[in-house]
Each structure stands twice: as C-alpha cells, then as structure tokens.
C-alpha positions in Angstrom: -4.7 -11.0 24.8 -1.8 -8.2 24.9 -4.5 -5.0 25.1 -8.0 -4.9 25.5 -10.1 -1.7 26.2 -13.7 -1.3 27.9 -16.1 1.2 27.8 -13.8 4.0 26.7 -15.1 8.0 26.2 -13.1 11.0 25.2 -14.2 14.7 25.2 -12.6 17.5 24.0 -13.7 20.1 25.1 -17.6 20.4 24.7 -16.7 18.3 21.4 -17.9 14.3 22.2 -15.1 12.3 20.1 -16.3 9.1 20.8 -18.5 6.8 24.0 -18.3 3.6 25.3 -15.9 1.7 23.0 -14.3 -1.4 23.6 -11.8 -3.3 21.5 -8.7 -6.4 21.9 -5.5 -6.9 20.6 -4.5 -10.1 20.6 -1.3 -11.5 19.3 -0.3 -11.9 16.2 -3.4 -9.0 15.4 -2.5 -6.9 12.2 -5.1 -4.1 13.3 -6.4 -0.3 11.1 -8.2 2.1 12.5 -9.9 4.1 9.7 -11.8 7.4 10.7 -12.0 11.1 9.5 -9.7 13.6 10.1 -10.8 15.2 14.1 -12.6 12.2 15.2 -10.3 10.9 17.7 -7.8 8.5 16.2 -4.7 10.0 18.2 -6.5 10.2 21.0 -8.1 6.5 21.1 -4.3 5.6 20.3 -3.2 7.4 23.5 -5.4 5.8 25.9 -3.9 2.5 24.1 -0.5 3.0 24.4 -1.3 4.1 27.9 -0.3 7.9 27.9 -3.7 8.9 28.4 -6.1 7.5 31.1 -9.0 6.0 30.0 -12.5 8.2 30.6 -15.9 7.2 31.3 -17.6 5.6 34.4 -16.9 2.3 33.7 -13.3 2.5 31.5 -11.2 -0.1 31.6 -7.8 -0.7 30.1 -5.7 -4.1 30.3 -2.8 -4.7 29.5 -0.8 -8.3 29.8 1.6 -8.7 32.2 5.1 -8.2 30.6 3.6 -7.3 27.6 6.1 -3.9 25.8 4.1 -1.3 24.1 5.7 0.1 21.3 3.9 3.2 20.4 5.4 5.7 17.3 4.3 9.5 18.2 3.1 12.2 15.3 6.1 14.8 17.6 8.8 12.5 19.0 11.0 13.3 21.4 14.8 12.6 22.2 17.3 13.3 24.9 19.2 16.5 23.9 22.7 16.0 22.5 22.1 12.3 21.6 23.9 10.7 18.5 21.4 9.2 15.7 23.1 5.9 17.7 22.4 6.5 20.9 18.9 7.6 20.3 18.5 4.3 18.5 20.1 2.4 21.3 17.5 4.6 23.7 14.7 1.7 25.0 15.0 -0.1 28.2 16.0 -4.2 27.0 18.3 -6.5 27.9 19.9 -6.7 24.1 20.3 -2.7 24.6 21.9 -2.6 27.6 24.0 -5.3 26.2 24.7 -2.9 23.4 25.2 0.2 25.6 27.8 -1.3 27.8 29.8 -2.6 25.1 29.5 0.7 23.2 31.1 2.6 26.5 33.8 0.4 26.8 35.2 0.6 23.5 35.3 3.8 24.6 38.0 3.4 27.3 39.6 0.1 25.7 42.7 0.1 28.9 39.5 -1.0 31.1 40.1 -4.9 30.3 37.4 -5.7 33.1 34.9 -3.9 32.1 35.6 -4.7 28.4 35.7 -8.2 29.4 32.1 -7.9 31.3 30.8 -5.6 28.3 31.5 -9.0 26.1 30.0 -11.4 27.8 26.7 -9.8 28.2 27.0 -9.2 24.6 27.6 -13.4 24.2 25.0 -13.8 26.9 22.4 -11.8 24.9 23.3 -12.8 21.3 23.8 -9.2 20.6 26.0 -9.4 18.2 23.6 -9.4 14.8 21.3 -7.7 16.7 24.0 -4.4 16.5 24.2 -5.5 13.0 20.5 -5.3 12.5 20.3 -1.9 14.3 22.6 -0.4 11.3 20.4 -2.3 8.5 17.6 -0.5 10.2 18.9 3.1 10.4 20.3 2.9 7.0 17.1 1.4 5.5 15.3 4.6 6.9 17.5 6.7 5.4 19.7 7.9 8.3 23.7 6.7 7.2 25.5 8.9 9.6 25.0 7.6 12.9 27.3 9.7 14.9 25.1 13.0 13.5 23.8 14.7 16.5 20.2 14.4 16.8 19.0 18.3 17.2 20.7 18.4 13.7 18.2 16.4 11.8 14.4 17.5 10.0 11.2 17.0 11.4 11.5 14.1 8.9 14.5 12.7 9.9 13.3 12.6 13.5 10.4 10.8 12.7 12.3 8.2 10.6 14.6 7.8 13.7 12.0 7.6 16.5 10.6 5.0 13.7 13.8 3.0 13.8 13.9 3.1 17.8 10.7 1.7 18.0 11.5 -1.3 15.5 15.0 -2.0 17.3 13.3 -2.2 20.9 11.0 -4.9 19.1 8.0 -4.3 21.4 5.4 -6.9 21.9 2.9 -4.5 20.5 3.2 -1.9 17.7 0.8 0.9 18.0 1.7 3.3 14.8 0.4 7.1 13.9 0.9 7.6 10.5 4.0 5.4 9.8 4.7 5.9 5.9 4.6 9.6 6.6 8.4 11.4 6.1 9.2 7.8 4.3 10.3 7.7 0.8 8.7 4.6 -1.6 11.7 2.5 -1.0 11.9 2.8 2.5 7.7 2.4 2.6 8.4 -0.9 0.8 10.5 -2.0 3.3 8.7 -1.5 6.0 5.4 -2.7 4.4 7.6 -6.4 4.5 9.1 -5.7 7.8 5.2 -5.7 9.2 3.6 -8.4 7.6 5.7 -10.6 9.4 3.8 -12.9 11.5 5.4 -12.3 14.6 4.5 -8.9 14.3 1.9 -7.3 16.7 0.5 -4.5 15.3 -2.5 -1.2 16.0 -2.0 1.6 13.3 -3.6 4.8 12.2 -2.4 4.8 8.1 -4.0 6.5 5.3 -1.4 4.1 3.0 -3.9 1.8 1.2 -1.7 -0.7 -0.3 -0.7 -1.1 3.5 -4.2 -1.4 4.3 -4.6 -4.3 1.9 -1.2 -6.0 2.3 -0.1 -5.6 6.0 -3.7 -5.2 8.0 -5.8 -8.7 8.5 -8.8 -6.3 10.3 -10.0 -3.1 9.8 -11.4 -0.4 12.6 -13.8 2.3 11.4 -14.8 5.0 14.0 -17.7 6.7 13.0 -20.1 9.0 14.8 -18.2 7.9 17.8 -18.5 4.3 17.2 -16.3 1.2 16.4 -17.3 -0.9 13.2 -15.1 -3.6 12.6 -14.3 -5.5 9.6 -11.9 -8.7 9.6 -10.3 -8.9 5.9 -8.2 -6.7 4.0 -9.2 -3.0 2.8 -10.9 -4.9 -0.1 -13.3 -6.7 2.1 -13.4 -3.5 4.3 -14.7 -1.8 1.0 -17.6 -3.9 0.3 -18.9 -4.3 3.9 -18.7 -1.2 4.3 -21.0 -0.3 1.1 -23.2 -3.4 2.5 -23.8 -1.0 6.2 -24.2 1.8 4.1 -26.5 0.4 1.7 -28.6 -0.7 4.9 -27.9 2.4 6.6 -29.6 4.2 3.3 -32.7 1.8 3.8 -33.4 2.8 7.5 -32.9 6.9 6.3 -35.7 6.5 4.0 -37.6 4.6 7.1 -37.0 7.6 9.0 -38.2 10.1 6.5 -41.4 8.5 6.1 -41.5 8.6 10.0 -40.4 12.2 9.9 -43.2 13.7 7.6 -45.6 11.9 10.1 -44.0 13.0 13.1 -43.7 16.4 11.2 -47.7 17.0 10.3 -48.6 15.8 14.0 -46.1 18.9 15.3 -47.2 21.5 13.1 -50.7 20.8 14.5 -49.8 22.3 18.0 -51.6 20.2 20.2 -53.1 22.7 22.8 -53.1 20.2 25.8 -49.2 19.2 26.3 -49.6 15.3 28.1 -46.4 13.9 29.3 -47.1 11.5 26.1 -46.9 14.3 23.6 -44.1 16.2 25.3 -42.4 12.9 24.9 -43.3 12.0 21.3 -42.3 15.9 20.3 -38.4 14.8 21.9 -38.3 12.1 20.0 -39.3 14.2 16.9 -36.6 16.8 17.5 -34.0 13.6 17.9 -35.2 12.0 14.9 -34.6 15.2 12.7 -31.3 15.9 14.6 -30.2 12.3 13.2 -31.7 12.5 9.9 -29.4 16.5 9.5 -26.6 13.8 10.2 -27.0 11.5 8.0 -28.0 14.1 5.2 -24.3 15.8 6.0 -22.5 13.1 5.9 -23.8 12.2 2.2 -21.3 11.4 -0.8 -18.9 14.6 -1.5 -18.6 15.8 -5.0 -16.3 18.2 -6.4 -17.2 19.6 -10.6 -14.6 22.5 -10.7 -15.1 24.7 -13.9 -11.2 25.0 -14.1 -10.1 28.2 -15.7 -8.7 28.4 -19.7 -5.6 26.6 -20.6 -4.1 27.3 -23.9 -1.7 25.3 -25.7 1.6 26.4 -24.3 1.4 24.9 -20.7 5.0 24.2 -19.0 8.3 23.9 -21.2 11.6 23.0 -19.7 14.6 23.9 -22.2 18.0 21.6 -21.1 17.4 22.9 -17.2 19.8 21.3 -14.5 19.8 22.1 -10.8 22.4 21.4 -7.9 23.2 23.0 -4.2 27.3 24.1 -3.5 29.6 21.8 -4.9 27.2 19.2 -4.8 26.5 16.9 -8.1 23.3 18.4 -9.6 20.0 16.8 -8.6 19.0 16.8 -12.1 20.8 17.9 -15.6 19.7 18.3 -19.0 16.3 18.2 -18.4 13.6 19.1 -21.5 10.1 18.4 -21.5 6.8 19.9 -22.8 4.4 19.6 -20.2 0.5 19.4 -22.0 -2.8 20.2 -21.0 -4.6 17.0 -19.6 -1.5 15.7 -18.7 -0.9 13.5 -15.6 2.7 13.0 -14.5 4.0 11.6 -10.7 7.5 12.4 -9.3 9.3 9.9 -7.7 12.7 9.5 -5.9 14.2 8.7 -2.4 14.3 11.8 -0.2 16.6 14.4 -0.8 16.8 13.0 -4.6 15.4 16.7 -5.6 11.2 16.0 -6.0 10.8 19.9 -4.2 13.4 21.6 -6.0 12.5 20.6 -9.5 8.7 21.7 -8.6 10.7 24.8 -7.3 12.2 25.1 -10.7 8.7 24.3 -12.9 7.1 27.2 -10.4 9.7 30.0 -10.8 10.1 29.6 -7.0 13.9 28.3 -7.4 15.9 29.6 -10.8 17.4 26.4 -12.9 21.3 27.0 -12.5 21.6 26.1 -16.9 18.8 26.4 -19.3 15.5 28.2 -18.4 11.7 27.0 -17.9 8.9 29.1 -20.4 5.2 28.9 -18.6 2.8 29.8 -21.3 0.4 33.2 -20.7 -2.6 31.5 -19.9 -1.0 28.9 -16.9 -2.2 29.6 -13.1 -0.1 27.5 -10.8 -2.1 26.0 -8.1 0.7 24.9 -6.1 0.2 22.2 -2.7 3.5 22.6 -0.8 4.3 20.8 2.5 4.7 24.0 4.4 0.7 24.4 4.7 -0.9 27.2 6.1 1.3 30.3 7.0 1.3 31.8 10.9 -1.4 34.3 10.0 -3.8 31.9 8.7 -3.3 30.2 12.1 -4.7 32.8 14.3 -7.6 32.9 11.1 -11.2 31.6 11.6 -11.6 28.7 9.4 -14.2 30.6 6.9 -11.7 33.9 6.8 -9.0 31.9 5.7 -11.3 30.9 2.8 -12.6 34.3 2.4 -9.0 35.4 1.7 -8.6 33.2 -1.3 -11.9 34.0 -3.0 -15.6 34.5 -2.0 -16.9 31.7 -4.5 -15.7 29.0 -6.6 -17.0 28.8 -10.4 -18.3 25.4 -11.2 -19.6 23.9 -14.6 -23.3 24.9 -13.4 -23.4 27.7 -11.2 -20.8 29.0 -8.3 -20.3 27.7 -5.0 -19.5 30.1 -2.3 -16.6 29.8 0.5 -19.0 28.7 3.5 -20.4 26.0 0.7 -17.3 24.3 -0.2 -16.5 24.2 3.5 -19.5 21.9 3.9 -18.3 20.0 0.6 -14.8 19.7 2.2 -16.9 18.3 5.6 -16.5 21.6 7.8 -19.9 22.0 9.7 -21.1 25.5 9.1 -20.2 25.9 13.4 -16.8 24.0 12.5 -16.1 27.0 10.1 -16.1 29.6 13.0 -13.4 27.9 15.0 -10.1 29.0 14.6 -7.8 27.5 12.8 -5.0 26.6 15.4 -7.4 24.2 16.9 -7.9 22.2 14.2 -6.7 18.6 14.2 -3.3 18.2 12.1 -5.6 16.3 9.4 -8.0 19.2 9.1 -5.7 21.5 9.0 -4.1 19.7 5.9 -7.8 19.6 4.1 -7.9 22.6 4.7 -4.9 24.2 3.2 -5.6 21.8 0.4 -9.2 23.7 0.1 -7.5 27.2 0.0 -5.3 25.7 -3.1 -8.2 24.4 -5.5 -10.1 27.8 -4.4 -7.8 29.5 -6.8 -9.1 27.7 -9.7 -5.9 26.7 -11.3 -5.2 24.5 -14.3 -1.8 23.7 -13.8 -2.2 22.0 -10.0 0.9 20.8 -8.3 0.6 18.6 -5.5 3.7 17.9 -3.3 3.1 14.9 -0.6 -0.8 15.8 -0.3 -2.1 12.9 1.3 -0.2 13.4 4.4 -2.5 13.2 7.6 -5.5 13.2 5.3 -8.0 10.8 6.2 -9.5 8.3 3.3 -12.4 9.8 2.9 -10.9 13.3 1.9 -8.6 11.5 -0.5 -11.5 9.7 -1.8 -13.0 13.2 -2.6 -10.0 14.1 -3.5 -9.2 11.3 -6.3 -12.4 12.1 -7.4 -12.4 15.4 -8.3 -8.6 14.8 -9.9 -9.8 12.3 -12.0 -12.3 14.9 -13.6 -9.7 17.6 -13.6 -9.3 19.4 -17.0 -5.9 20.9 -16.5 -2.3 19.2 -16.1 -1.9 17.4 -12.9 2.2 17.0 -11.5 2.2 14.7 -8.1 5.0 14.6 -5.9 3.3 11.6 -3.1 5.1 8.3 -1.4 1.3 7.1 -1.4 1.6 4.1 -4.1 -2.3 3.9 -4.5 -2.8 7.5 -5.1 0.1 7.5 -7.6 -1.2 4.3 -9.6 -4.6 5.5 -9.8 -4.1 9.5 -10.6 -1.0 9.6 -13.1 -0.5 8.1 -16.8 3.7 8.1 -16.1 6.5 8.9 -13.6 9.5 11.0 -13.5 11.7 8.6 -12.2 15.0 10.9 -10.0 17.0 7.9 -9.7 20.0 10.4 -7.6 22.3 10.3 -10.2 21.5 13.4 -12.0 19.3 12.0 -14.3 15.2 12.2 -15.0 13.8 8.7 -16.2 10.8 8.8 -18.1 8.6 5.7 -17.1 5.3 5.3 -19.0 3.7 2.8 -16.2 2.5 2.9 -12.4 4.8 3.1 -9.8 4.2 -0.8 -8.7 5.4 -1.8 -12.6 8.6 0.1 -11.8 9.0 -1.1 -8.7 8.6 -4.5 -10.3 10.9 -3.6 -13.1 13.7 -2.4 -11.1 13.9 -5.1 -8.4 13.7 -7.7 -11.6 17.1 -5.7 -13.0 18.7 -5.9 -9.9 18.2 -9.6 -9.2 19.9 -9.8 -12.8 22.6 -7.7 -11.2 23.4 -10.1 -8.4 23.0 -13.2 -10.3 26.0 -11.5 -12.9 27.9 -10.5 -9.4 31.0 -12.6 -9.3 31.5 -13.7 -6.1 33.1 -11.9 -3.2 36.1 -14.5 -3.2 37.2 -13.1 -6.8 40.8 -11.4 -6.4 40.2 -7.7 -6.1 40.3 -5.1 -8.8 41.5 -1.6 -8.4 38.5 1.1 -9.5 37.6 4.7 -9.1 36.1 5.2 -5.6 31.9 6.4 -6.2 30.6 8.9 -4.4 28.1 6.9 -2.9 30.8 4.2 -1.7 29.9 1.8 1.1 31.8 2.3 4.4 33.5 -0.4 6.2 30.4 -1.8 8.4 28.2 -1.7 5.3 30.9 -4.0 3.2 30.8 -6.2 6.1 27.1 -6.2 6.5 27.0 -7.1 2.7 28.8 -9.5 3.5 26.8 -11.0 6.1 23.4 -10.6 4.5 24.8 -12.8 1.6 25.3 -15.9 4.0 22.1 -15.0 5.3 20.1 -15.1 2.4 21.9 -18.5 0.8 21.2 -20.3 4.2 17.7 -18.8 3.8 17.0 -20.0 0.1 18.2 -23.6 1.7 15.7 -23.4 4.6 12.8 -22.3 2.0 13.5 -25.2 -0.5 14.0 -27.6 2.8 10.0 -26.2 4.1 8.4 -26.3 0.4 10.1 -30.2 0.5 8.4 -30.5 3.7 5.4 -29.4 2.5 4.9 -31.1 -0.5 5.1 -34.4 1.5 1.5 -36.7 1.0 1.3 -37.7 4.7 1.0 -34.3 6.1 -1.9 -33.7 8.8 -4.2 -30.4 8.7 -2.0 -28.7 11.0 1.2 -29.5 9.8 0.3 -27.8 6.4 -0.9 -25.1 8.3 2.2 -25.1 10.6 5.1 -25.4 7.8 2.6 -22.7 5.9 3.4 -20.1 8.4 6.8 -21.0 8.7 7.1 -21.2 5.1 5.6 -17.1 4.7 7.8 -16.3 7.5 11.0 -17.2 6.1 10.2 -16.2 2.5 9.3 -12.6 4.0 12.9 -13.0 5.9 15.2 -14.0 3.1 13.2 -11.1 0.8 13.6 -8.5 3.3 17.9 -9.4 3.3 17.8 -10.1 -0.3 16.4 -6.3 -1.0 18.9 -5.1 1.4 21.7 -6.6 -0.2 20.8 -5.4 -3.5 20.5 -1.9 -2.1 23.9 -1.9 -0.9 25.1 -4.1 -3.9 24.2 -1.3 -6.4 26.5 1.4 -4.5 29.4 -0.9 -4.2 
C-alpha cells in the first residue's frame, strides 16, 4: 500500500464537496477519478498528494514510509531565473544530485577535485543514461532549448515542463491533474506508452478517454459526494455504470410511489403534531429534496434550431500564412468549406492550428490569396482565451443574458436561466459570480455563451480542456445533430474520431494534408511509413555524404542520442524474441507464463517507446 485515505470531508465554503471517503493506492495501481466539473477532484487530489490536510473527525491519511509523491499541479511553479535544465534537474534524488554536481563542475573544468568527485557520483549512481533520458524527455514534450530561461516560456510550455520534472524525478507515485492538457497528439501518444508501463504508479484526474481505456486498470467516480469504483477499463466503467443507473432509475420510481403517499398524508394537515408525524413529515421533506436531485441530474439534451446556411459557406482561394522571416505555417492553401461538413485540425504545437482558424475567421489577414465567407455564415467561434475580465466580475446568468435572452430550438425557445440548468448550473449556481467558478465550469461555461449565438459555422479550438465527461458527452451529442459545418481544433483523439468525417493534417512544413480517415488511422498510417523509413536507413557506419543542412537539423546531443537509442532498441528486439522463446516453452508453470507475460509487455512497451523516439529524430536528420 503507497497511499490510502479514511474518512475524508471537504467544504468549501457552505458548499459540501464530498464526506467520509476512503480509497488505496497500491502499487502498480493505474487509478481515474471521473467526476463533474466543481465537485472536488483538485481538491480530493490535494489531500492526496498531501498539500492539503485531510478534514473530518475521523480523517486519516497514510502514506508508506519512503514512498515519493509525484503530484503534477493545474499552476506550477519554478524557481525564478531557472534554465528549462535546471528546472528539470529541480527534485530532491540521488541521480539529480548526481546530475547537479556534475553539471556545476563542467562549469569550472580547472577544479580537477571536484570534477573528479562530480564523476564518481555520476559512476556511483549510473547517471549517465539517466542525463540522456532527461533530454529524450524534454524534447519529447516539446521543449528543445534547454538553456531557455524559464519565465520566457507559455502557460503551456510550463506545464509541459513541470510535466517532464515530474517524469525525471520518477516518483513512487504519480498523482496527475489533467495531464494531456497543453500536449500536442504526438507528445499525448507518448506519454499514453510512457504510463502504461507496469512499474508505473499512477492517480489521475483526465478527461482523455482513449487514456481512460488504455492506461487506467480502475476507474473512480465521485458523485453526490461519494466514491463509486469500477475495476476495468472506461469500457467496463461504461456499462457498470449504466447497470447503477439502471438500478438507481428503479429505486426513483420506488420513491415516487412513496412520495404521492407521503404527499396525500401532508396535504391532510393533521391537527395534532405527535413526535411520530413531525418525524414522518422530515422524512417527507428529505424524500422530495432527493427525488429534485435525482430529477436534475437527469440525461441532458441539446436540439438547437441553428440559423440559415446558404450554399456559399467558407472558401479559401491559394491563402498562405507565416510570422517574420519565418517559413510560412501553411502555403497555397484552397478549399470550399460546405454546409454539413465536419473537418478536425491537427498538428504539433506551434505547427499553425490557431492562426489558420485566425485566417478562416478574418481575425488574422492571409499574407497571399484571400478567404470569401458567404452572406449568410455566423461564426461561432470557441477560442482558448475563454471568458474576458468583465465577464469575470459577471453573475453567471448576466453573462448569459449578454449573449441573448433565449435560444431558438426546433420546438419552441429556451430561455438563458433554462439552458443554464441544461448546461447543469443550479438555478442558485447561476447567481454566483463568475470568478468563483471552478476552472471546468468556467470552461462550460464560456462554451454555453458560444452556442447561445446560434451559429452555423462553429469553430471549436481545444474545447474539451478541463471539461468534465459528462459535458463532453452533452457536448458530442448535440454536435452530432448539428446542422451547420463543424471545424475542430482538439488533442482529444476520442472526440476527434467520433465528431469529424476528415483531418487537415499541418505536418510543419508548410503544407495542409488532406486525410479522409480518423486521427488513430493516421496515426497508424504514418508510424507504418516511418518504420519503412528506418528499414530503407542505411546504416550509421555508411561513409558520410555532404547535404544541404535542414532547418530542423538535429544538434550534437540529439545525433548522439540517435545514436544510442538504435543500440537500444536492437538489444531490445533480441531480449523480446529471447522472452517470446521463453514463453513459448511446454513446461512452463502458471506463474512463469504470468511472470515472462509481464516482462514480455514491459519490454515491448520499452523498445516501442525508443523505437518512436528514434523515428522522430530519424525524420529530421
């Protein structure tokens, strides 16, 4: 057992997040905690990780002795002035240390002793691939220049970094808020093979179902301030979660029945008040407080009458875009956008996603060519800034208000309070203000103020960030059903796959790649192309030849890193073949199969992880 909590509450405020819960994480555990935007999640992981104390009379929090909590904050927070390096280098372990000293005395090479000393510990800890491994790490998360200065980098960037800390300090525990968030599809891969490792330990809040069903062995629902656990995949946490619903369903129409008895007996007004009746009229009033819960908490649906589109939609004639003397992010681009249509845009960060919605939108003009919008078009357009500073200091039903009283659908209107309450803001949740909303609700409800507009062209730019599932289960929904043409920027795989009919592909090298197919086909496709690639490589012993330098060219360390990973992986192909030998073998016992299974997984997830690093770095050689 690493962690284990007892009889844990949290308030906030007058608000009750959750009572009483208990949960363990044991090793090896590949743990998700699943729960609505505002219901606790950042707190409960908090009191985990141990940066909040535990409330309640009888909480209890244990940790193992020696055990290392990792835990990955929504805001981290780094030492001012640091190099991406040094913050990566910033945890408290021997192979750090190791690292640090070595690092400082390379620094003053005429200091033989301490150079001297700075090697050894770096013999003594075997920290020589683990500096190597550090690199692989940054780079993978998208940070190359690890002398930048930290105060330098995005919100993004910071996160990625605090990410890659947390990885290279290899805790005995993971505890993750959010992790795929700031990460582009190929770094969101990577980590998704990183985690399933079995030697992994691992607690995360993630809205990422493709994690959910790959990476997580059990599932955690908090709900109405309770734990509901679910050992399996998001698959099985699907169905048995229908199954408690199904039965929840059955008790509510128990407890109707029991209402409209419990209903007649209190309009009759006994006269006499025993302590009997005053009892039985408490438990009425609780039995029709619970049954208003259960009513709001009903399935959410969303039948937008969207406005008229006509023919003409969105037409890009030959338009390229670039920053300075930068290459262009994109060049030559035409396409007729059409009504109905459902197109996803995909491509590392910084490839250009924003600035060709920019472009579509009028926000940003194309440097050649021009973009025609047709008369009838209104842009609904999701951003990532979110709600402006004003809004902020806004009641949540005023912000609402601002965008448009009611919303048209195919059988009526529904007004601003109303779809609030379909968006699951409480009519009392819609007179808070909007600064104390949770980060998730805040998101929703941004999101809200977007579709109040009506529109039927609807741009989405990273929109599941810090929404729960069940708001991107509403939201699917109602996209699904949308009349109007759909454009997606989003690293969430499953929300891509089930949402668009093709991909603009922004490979970063000025292109736009039409791909008629999900993102996993691509995926699929390219990693197949690039296996090709290395098989066609000839090998690294070859005399050289004398070619143009690339823009992307690898440095030094990254050449010697290929370098590496290419021993690695052909040592790794050996051990594989030597364990699938092993384990094809008739006299095996139970628990060898089960043993050379795990070592088997373990390896394969190993040599795969090197084998796509290699082929990263291979294609900008």
């Amino acid at each position: 057992m690493f962690l284990e909590l007892k009889n844990v509450s949290k308030a906030f405020g007058d608000k009750l997040l959750f009572k009483d819960l208990s949960l363990q994480i044991n090793e090896g555990d590949k743990i998700a905690l699943v729960a609505r935007n505002g219901t606790g999640k950042t707190s409960l992981l908090r009191v985990l990780a141990g940066e909040e104390l535990p409330e309640g009379l009888h909480a209890e929090r244990h940790a193992a002795k020696a055990a290392r909590i990792g835990y990955l904050h929504q805001d981290p927070i780094f030492q001012p002035g640091q190099t991406v390096l040094e913050a990566a280098f910033d945890t408290d372990t021997a192979l750090t240390r190791a690292v640090r000293s070595y690092e400082a005395a390379m620094l003053d090479p005429e200091n033989m002793d301490l150079l001297t000393k700075a090697m050894g510990d770096m013999d003594a800890n075997d920290a020589w691939d683990f500096e190597a491994k550090v690199k692989e790490i940054i780079g993978q998360l998208g940070i190359q220049d690890t002398q930048q200065r930290v105060d330098s980098l995005s919100g993004g960037q910071q996160k990625r970094l605090a990410l890659a800390r947390l990885l290279i300090s290899e805790p005995d525990v993971l505890i993750l808020d959010e992790p795929t968030n700031h990460l582009d599809l190929d770094m969101i891969n990577w980590l998704e093979n990183f985690l399933q490792r079995p030697s992994v330990t691992l607690f995360m809040v993630t809205h990422d179902r493709y994690f959910l069903e790959r990476v997580c062995t059990t599932i955690i629902e908090l709900e109405d301030g309770k734990l509901h656990t679910y050992p399996g995949n998001y698959t099985v946490f699907l169905e048995r979660r229908e199954e408690r619903h199904f039965h929840q369903a059955i008790d509510q129409e128990k407890r109707k029945k029991l209402f409209k008895t419990e209903l007649e007996w209190a309009r009759r007004s006994p006269a006499a008040r025993t302590t009997k009746s005053k009892s039985r009229l408490d438990s009425f009033y609780e039995l029709k407080g619970s049954l208003r819960k259960l009513n709001h908490d009903e399935e959410v649906e969303l039948v937008f009458e969207g406005s008229r589109l006509g023919s003409k939609v969105v037409e890009c004639h030959n338009i390229s875009k670039g920053f300075g003397d930068n290459p262009p992010l994109f060049k030559g681009f035409n396409y007729k956008f059409a009504k109905g249509e459902r197109v996803g845009l995909v491509g590392r960060n910084g490839a250009g996603k924003s600035t060709f919605l920019n472009c579509i939108t009028g926000q940003l003009k194309p440097d050649t060519g021009k973009v025609v919008v047709g008369d009838t078009v209104e842009f609904g357009f999701y951003t990532q800034g979110g709600l402006s500073d004003k809004q902020l200091t806004r009641r949540v039903i005023d912000v609402v208000r601002d965008v448009a009283e009611y919303i048209p659908l195919k059988k009526g209107k529904l007004t601003a309070s109303g779809m609030l309450e379909k968006f699951l803001f409480s009519r009392e949740h819609q007179q808070v203000y909007t600064s104390q909303l949770s980060g998730g609700e805040k998101r929703r409800l941004y999101l809200l103020t977007v579709l109040m507009k009506n529109p039927n062209v609807l741009i989405l730019d990273e929109p599941t960030n810090d929404l729960d599932i069940l708001t991107l289960t509403v939201l699917e929904d109602f996209l699904q059903t949308y009349p109007g043409c759909l454009i997606i920027v989003s690293h969430d795989r499953y929300f891509l796959d089930k949402l668009t009919d093709h991909l603009f592909i922004l490979p970063g090298d000025g292109s736009v790649v039409d791909w008629n197919g999900t993102y996993e086909e691509y995926r699929g496709h390219v990693i197949e192309q690039q296996r090709s690639v290395r098989a066609a490589q000839p090998s690294t012993k070859a005399a050289p030849t004398v070619k143009e330098a690339k823009p992307n060219a690898l440095s030094q360390d990254e050449r010697k890193e290929m370098n590496r990973l290419e021993k690695q992986v052909t040592k790794l192909e050996g051990e594989v073949e030597r364990l699938e030998q092993a384990f094809a073998k008739t006299d095996n016992t139970p628990d060898d199969y089960e043993r050379l299974g795990k070592e088997l997984a373990a390896v394969k997830e190993e040599k795969d992880m090197k084998e796509e690093r290699w082929l990263e770095l291979a294609d900008r050689a």
